[in-house]
PyMOL Python script that loads the backbone (N, CA, C, O; Angstrom):
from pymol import cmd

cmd.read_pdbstr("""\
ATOM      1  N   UNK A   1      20.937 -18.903  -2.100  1.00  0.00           N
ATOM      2  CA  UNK A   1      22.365 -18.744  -2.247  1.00  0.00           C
ATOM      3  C   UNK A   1      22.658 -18.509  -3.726  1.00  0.00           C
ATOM      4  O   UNK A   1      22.270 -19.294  -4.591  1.00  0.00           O
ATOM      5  N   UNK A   2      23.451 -17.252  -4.026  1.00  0.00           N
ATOM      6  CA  UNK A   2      23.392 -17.228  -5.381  1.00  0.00           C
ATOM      7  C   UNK A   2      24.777 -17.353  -6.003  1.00  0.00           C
ATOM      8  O   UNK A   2      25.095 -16.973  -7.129  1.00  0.00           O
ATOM      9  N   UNK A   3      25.919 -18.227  -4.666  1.00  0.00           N
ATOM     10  CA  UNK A   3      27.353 -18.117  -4.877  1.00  0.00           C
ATOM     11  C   UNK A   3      28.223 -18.764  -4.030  1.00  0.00           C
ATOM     12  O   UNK A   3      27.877 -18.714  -2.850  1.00  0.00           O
ATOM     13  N   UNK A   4      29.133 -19.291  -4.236  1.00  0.00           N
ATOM     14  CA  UNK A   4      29.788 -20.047  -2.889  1.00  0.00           C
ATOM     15  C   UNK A   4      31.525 -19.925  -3.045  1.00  0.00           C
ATOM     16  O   UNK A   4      31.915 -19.107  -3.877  1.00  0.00           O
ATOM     17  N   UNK A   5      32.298 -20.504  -2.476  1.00  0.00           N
ATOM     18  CA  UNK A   5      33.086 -20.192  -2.503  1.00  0.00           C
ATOM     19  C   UNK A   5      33.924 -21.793  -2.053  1.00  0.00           C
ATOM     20  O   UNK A   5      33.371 -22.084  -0.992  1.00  0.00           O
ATOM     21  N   UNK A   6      35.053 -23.013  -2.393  1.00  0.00           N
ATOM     22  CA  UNK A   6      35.254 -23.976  -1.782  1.00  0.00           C
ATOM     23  C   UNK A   6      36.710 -24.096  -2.019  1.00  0.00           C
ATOM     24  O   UNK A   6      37.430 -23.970  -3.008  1.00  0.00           O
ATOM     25  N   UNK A   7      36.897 -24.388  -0.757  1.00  0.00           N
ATOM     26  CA  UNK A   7      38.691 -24.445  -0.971  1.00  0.00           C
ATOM     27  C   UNK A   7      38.999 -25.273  -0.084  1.00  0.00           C
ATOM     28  O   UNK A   7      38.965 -25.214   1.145  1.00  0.00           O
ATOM     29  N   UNK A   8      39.458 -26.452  -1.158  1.00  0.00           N
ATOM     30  CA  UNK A   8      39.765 -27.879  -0.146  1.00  0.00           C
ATOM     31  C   UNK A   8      40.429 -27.527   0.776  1.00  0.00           C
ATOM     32  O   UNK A   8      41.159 -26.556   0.575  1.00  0.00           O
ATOM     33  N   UNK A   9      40.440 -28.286   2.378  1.00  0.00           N
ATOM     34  CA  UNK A   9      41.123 -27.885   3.425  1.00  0.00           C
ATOM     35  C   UNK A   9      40.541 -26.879   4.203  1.00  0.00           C
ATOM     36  O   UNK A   9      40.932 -27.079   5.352  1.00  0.00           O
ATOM     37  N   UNK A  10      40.132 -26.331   4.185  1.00  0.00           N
ATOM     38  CA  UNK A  10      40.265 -24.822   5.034  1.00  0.00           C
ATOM     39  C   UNK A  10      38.740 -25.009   5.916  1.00  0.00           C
ATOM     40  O   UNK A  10      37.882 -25.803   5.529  1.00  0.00           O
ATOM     41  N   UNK A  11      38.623 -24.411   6.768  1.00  0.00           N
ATOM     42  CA  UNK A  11      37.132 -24.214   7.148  1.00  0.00           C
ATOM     43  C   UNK A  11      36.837 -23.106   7.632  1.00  0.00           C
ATOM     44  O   UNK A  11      37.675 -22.238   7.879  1.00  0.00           O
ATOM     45  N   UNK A  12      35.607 -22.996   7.831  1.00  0.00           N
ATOM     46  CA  UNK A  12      35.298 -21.516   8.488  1.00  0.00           C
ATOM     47  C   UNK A  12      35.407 -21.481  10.190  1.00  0.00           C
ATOM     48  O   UNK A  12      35.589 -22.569  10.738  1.00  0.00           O
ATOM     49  N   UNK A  13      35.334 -20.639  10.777  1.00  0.00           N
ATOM     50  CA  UNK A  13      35.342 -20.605  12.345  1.00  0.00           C
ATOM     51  C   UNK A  13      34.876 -19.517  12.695  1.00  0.00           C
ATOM     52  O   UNK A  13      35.000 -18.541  11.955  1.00  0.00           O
ATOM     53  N   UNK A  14      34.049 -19.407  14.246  1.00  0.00           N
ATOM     54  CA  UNK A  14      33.516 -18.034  14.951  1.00  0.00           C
ATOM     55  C   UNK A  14      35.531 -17.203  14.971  1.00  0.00           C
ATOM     56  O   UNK A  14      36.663 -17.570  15.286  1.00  0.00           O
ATOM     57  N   UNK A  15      35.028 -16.302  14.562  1.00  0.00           N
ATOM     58  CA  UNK A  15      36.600 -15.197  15.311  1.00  0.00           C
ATOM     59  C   UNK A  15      36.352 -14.826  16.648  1.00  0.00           C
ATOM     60  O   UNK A  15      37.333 -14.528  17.329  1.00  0.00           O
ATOM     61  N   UNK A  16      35.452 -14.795  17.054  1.00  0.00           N
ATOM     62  CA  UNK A  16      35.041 -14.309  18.674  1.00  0.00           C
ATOM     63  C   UNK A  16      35.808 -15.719  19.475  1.00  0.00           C
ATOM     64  O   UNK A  16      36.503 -15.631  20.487  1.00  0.00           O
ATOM     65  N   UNK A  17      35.557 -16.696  18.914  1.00  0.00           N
ATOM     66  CA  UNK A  17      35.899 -17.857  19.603  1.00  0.00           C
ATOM     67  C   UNK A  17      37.150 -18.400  19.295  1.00  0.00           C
ATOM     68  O   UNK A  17      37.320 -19.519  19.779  1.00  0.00           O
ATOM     69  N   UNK A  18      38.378 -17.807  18.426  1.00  0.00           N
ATOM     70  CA  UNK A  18      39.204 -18.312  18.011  1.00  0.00           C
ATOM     71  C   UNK A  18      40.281 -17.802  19.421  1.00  0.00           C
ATOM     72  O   UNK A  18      40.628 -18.738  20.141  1.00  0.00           O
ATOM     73  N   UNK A  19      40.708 -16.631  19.747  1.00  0.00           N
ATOM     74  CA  UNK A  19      40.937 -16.270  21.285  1.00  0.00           C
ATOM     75  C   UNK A  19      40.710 -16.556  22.314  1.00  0.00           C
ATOM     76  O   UNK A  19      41.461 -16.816  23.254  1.00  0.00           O
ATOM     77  N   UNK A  20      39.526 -16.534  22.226  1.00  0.00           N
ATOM     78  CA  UNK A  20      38.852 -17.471  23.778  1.00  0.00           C
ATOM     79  C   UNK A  20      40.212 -18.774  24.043  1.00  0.00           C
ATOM     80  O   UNK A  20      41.035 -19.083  24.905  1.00  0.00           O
ATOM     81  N   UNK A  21      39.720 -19.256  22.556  1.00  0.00           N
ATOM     82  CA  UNK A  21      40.101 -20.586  22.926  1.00  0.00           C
ATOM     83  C   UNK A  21      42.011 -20.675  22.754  1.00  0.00           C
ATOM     84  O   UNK A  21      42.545 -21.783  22.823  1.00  0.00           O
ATOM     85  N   UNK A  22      42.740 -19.594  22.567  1.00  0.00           N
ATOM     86  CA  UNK A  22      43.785 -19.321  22.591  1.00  0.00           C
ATOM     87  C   UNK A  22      43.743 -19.417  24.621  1.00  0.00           C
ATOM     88  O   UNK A  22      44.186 -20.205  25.458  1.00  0.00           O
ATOM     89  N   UNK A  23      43.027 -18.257  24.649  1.00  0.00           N
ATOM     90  CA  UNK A  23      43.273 -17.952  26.028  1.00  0.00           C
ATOM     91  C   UNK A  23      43.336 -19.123  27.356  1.00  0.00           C
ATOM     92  O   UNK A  23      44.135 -19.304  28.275  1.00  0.00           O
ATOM     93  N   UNK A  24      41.903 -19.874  26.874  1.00  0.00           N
ATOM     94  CA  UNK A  24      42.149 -21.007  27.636  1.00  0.00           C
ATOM     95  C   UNK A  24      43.101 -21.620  27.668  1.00  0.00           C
ATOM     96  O   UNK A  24      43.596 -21.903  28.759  1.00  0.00           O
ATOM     97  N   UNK A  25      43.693 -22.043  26.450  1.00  0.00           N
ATOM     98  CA  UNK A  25      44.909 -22.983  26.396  1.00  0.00           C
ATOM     99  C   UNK A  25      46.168 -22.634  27.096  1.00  0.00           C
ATOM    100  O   UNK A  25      46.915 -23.479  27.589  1.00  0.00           O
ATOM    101  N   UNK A  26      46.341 -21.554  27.115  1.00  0.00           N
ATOM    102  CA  UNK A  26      47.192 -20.745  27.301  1.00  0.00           C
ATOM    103  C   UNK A  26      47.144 -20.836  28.705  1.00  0.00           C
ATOM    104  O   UNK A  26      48.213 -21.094  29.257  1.00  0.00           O
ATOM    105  N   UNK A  27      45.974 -20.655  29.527  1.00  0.00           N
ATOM    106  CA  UNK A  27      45.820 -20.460  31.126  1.00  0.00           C
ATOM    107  C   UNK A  27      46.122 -22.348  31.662  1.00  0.00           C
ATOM    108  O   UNK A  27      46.820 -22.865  32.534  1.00  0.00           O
ATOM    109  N   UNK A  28      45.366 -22.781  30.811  1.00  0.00           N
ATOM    110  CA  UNK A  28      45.480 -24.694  31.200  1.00  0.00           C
ATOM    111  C   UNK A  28      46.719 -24.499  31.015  1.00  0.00           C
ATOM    112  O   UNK A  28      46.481 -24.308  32.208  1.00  0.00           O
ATOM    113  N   UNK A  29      47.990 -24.317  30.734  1.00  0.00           N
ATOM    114  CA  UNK A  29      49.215 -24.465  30.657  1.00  0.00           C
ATOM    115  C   UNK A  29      50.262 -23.385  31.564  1.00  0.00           C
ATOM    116  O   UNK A  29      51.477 -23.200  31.503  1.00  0.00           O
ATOM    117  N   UNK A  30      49.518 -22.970  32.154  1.00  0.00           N
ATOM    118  CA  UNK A  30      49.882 -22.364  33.046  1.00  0.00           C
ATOM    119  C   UNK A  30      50.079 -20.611  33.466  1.00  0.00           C
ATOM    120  O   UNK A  30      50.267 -20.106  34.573  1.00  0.00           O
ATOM    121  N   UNK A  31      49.934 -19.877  31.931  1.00  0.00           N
ATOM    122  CA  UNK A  31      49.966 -18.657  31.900  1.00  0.00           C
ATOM    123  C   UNK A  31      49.299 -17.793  32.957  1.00  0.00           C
ATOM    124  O   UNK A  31      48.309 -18.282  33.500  1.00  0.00           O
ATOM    125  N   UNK A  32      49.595 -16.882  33.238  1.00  0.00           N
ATOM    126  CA  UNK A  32      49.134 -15.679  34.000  1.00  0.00           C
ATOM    127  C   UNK A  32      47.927 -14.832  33.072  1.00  0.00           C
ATOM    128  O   UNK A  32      48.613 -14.162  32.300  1.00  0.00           O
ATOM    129  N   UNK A  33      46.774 -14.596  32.832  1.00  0.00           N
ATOM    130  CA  UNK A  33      45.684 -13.460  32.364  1.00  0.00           C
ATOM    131  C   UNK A  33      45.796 -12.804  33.034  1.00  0.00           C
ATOM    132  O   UNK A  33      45.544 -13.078  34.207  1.00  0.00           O
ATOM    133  N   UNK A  34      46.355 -11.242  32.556  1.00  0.00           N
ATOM    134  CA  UNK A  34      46.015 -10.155  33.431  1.00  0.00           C
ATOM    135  C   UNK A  34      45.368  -8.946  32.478  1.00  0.00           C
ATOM    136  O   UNK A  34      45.885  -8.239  31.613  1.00  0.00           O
ATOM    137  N   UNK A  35      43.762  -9.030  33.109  1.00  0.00           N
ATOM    138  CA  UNK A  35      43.105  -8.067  32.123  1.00  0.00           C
ATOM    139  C   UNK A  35      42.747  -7.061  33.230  1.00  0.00           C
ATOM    140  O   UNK A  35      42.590  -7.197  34.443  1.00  0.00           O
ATOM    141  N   UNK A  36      42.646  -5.697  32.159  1.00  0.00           N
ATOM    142  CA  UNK A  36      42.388  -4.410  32.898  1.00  0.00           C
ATOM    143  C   UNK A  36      44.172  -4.014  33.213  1.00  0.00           C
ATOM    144  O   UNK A  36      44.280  -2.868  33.648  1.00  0.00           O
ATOM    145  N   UNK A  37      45.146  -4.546  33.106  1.00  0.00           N
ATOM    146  CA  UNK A  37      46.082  -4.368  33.441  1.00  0.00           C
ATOM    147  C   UNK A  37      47.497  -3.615  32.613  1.00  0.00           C
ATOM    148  O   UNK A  37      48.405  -4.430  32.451  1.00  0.00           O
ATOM    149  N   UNK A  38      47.798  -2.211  32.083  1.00  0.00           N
ATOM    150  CA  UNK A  38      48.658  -2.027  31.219  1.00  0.00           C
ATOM    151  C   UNK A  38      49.940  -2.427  31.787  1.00  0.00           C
ATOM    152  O   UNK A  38      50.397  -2.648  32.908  1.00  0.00           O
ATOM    153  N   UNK A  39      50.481  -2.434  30.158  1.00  0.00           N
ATOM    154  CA  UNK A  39      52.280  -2.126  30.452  1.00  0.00           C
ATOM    155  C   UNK A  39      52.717  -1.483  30.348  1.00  0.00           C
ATOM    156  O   UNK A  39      52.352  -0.836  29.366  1.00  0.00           O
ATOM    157  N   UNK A  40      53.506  -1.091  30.854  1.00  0.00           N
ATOM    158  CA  UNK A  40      54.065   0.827  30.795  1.00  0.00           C
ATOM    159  C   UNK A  40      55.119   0.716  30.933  1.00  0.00           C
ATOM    160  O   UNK A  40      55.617   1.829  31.100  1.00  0.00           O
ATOM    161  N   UNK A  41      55.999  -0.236  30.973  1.00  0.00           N
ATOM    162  CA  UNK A  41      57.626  -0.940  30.598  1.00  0.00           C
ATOM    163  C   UNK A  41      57.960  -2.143  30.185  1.00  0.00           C
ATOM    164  O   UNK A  41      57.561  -3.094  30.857  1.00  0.00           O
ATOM    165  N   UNK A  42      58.893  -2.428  28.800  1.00  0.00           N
ATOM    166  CA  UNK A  42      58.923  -3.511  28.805  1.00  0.00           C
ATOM    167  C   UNK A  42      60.719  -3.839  28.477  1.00  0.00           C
ATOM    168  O   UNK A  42      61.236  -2.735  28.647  1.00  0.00           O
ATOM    169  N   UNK A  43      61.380  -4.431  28.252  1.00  0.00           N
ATOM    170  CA  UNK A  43      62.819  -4.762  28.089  1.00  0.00           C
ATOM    171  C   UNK A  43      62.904  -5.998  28.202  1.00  0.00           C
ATOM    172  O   UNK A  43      62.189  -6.647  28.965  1.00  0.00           O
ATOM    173  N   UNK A  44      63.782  -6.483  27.464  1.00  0.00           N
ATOM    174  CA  UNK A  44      63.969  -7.635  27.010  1.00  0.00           C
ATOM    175  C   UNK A  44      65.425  -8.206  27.754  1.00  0.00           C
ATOM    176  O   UNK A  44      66.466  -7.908  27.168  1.00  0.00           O
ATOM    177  N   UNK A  45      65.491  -8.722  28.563  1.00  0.00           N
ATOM    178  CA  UNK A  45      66.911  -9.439  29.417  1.00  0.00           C
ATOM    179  C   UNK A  45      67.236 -10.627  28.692  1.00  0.00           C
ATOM    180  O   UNK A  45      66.575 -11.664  28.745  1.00  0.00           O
ATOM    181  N   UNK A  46      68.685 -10.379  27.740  1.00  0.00           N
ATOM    182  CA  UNK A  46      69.180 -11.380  27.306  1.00  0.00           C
ATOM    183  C   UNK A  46      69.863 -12.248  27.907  1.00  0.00           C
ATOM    184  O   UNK A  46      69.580 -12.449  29.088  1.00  0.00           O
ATOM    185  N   UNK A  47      70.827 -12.926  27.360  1.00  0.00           N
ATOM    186  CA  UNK A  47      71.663 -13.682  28.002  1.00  0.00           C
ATOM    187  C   UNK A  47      71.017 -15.191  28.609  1.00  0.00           C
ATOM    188  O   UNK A  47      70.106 -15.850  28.107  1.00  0.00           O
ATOM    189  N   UNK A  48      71.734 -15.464  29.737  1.00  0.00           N
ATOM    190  CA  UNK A  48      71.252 -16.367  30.431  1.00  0.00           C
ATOM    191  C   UNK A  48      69.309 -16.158  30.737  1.00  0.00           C
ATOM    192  O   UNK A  48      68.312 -16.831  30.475  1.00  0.00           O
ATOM    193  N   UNK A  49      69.458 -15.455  31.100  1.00  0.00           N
ATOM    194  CA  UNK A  49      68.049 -15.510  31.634  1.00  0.00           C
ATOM    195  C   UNK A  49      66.847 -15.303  30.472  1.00  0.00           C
ATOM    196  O   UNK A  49      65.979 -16.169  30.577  1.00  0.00           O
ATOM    197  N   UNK A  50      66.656 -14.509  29.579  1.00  0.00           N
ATOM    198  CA  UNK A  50      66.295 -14.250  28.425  1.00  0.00           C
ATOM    199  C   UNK A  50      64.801 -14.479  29.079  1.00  0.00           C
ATOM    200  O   UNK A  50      64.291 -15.568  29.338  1.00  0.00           O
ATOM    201  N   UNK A  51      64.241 -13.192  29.277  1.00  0.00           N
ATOM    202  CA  UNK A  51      63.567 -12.954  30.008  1.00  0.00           C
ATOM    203  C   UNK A  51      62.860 -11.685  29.679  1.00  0.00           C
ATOM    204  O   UNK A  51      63.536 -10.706  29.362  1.00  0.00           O
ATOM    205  N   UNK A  52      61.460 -11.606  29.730  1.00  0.00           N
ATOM    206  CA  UNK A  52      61.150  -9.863  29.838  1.00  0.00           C
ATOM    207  C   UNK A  52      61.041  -9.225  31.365  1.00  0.00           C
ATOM    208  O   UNK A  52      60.633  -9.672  32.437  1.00  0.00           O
ATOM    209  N   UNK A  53      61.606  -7.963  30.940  1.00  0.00           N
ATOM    210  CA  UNK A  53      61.101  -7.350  32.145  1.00  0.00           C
ATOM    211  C   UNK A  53      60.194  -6.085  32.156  1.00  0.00           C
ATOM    212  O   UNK A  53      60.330  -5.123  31.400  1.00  0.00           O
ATOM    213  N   UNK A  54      58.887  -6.282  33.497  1.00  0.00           N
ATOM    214  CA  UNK A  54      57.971  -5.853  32.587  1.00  0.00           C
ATOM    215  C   UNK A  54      57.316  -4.814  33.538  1.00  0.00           C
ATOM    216  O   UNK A  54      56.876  -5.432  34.507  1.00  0.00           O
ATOM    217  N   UNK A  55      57.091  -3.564  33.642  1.00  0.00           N
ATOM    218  CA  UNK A  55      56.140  -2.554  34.799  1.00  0.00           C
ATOM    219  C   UNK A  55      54.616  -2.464  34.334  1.00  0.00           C
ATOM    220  O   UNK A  55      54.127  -2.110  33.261  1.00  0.00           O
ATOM    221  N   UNK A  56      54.007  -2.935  35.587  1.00  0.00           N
ATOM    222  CA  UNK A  56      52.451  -3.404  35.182  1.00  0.00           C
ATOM    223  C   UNK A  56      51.587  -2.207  35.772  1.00  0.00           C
ATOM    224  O   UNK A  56      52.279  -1.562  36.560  1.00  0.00           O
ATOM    225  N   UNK A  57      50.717  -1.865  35.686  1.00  0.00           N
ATOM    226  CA  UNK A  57      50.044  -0.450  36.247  1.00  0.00           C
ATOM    227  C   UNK A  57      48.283  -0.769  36.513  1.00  0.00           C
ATOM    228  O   UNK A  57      47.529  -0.067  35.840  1.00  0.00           O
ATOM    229  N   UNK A  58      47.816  -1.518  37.206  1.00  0.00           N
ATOM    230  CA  UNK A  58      46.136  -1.453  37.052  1.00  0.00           C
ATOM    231  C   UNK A  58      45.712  -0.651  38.295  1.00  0.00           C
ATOM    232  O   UNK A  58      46.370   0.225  38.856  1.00  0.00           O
ATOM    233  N   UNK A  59      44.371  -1.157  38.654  1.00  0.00           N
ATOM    234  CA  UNK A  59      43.388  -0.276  39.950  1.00  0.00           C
ATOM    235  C   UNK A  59      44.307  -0.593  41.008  1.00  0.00           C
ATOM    236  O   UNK A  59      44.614   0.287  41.812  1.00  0.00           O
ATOM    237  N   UNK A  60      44.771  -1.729  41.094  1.00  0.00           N
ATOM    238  CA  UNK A  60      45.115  -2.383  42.312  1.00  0.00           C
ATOM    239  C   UNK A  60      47.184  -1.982  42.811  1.00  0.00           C
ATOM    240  O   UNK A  60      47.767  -2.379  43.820  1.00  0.00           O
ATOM    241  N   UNK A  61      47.583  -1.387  42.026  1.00  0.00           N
ATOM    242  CA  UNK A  61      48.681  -0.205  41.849  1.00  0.00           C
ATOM    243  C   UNK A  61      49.422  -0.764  41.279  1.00  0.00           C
ATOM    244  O   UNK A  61      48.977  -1.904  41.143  1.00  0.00           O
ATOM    245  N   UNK A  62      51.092  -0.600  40.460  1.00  0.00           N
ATOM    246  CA  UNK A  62      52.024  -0.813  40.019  1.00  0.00           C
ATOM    247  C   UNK A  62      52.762  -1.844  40.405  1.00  0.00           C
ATOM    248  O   UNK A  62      52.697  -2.150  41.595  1.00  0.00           O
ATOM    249  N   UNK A  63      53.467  -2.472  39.680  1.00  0.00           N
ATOM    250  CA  UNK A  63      54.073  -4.145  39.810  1.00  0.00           C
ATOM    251  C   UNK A  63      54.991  -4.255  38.954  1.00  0.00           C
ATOM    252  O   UNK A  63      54.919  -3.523  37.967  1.00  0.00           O
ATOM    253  N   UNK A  64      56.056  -5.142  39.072  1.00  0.00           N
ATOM    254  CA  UNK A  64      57.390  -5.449  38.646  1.00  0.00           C
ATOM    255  C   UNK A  64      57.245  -6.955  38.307  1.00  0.00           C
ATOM    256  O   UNK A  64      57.135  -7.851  39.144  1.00  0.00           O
ATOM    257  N   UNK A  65      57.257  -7.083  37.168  1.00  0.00           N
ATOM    258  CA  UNK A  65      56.849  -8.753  36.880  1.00  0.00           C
ATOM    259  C   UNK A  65      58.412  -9.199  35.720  1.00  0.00           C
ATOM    260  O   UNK A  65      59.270  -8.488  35.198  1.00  0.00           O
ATOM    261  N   UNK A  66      58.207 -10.424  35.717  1.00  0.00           N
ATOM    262  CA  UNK A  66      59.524 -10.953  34.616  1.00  0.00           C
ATOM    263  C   UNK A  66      58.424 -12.189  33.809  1.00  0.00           C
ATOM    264  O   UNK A  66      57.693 -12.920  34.478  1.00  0.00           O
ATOM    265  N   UNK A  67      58.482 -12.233  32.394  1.00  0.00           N
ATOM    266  CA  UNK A  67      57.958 -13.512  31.729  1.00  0.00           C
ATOM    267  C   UNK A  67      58.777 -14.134  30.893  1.00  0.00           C
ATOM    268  O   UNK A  67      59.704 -13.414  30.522  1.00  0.00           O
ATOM    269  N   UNK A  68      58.772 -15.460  30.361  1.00  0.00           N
ATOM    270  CA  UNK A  68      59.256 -15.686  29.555  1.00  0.00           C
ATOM    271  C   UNK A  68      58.523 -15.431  28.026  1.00  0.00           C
ATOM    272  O   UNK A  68      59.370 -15.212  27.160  1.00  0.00           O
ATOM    273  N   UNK A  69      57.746 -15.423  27.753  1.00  0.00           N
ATOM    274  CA  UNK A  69      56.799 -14.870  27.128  1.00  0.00           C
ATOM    275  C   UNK A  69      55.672 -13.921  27.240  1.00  0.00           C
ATOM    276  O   UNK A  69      54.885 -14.203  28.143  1.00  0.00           O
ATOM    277  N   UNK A  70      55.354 -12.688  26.429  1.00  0.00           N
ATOM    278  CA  UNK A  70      54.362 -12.063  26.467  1.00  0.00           C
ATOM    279  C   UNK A  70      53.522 -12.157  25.058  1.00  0.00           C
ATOM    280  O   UNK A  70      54.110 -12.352  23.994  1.00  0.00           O
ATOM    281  N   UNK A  71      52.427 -12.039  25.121  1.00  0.00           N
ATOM    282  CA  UNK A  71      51.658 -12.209  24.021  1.00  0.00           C
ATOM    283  C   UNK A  71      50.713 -10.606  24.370  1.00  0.00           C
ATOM    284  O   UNK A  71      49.843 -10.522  25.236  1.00  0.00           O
ATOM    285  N   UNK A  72      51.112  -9.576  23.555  1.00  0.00           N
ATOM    286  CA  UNK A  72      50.739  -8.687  23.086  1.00  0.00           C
ATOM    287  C   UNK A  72      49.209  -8.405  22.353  1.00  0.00           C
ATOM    288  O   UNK A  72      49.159  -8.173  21.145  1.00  0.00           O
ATOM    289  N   UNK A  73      47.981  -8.447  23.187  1.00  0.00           N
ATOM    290  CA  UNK A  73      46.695  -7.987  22.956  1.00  0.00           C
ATOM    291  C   UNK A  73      46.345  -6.380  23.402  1.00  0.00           C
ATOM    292  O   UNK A  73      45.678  -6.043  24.381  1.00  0.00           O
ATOM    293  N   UNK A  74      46.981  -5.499  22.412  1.00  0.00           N
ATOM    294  CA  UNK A  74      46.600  -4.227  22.398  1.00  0.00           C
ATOM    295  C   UNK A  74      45.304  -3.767  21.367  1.00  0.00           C
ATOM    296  O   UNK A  74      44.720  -2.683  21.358  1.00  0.00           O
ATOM    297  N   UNK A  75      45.152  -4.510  20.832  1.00  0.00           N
ATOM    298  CA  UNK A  75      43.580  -4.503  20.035  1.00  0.00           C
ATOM    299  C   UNK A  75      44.427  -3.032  18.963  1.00  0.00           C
ATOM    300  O   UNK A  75      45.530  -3.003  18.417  1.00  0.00           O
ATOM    301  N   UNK A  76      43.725  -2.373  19.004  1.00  0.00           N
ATOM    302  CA  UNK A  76      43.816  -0.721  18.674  1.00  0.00           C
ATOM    303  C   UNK A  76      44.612  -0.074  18.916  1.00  0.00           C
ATOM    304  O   UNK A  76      44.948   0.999  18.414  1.00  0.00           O
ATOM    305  N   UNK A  77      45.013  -0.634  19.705  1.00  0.00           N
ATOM    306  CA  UNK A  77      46.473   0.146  20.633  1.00  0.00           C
ATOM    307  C   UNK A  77      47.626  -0.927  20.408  1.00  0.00           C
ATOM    308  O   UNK A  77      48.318  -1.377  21.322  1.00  0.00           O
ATOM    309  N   UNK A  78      47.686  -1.115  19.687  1.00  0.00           N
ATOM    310  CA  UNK A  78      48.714  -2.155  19.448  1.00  0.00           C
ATOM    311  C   UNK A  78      50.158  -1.251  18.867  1.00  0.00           C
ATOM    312  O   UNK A  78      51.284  -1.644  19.172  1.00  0.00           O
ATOM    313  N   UNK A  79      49.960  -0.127  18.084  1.00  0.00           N
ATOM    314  CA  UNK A  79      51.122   0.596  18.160  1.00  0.00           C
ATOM    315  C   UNK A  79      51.680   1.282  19.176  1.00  0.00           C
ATOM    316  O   UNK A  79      52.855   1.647  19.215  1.00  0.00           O
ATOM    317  N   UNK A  80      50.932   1.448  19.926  1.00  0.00           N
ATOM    318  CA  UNK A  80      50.885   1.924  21.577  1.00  0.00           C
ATOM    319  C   UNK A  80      52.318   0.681  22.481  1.00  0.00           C
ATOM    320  O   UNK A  80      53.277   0.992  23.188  1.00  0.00           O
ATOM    321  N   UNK A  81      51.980  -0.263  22.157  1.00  0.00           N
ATOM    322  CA  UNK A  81      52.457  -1.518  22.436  1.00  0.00           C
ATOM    323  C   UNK A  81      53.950  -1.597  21.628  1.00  0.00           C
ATOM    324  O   UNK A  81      55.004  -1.607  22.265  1.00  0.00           O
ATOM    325  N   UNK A  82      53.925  -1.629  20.780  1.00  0.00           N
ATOM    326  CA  UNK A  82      55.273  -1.391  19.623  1.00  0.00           C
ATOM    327  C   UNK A  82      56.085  -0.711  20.434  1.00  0.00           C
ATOM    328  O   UNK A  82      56.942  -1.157  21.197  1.00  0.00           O
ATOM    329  N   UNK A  83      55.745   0.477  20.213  1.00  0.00           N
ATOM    330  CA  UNK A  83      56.520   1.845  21.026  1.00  0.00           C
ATOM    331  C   UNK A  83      56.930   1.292  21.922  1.00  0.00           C
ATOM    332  O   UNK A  83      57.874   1.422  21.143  1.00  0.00           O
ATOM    333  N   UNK A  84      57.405   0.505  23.260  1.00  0.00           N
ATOM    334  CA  UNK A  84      57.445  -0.312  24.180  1.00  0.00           C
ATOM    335  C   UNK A  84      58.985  -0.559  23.857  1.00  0.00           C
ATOM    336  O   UNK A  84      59.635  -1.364  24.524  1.00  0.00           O
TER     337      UNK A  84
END
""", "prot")
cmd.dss("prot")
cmd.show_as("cartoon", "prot")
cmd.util.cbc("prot")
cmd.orient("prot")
């Protein structure tokens, strides 16, 4: 080692594993995972309900869903997602 680097507090972590473990938490609490699955509409319902509304498109055909939250994993395509 010809160098280091130390900064009280902080630590290092896998990044492969920092999602995972988003994801789990996220499903233990009740969330919906839907992979393989785009969005191809999204709108935002204010008001009382404050709500998304959302057109889903995979193998298994097109769907009309509402969340109270979406969490946006477009990787690369994440401006793809914006546009929305």
């Amino acid at each position: 080692v010809t160098g280091a680097l130390y900064v009280p507090g902080e630590v290092v972590v896998d990044p492969w594993l920092v999602p995972i473990a988003y994801a789990r938490h996220a499903h233990e609490n009740g969330a919906s995972i839907r992979r393989g699955t785009e969005v191809t509409t999204a709108s935002w319902m204010g008001g009382l309900l404050r709500r998304w509304a959302l057109t889903l498109s995979s193998d298994a055909g097109r769907e009309e869903a509402e969340a109270r939250v979406v969490v946006a994993c477009g990787g690369l395509r994440g401006d793809q997602l914006e546009g929305l």
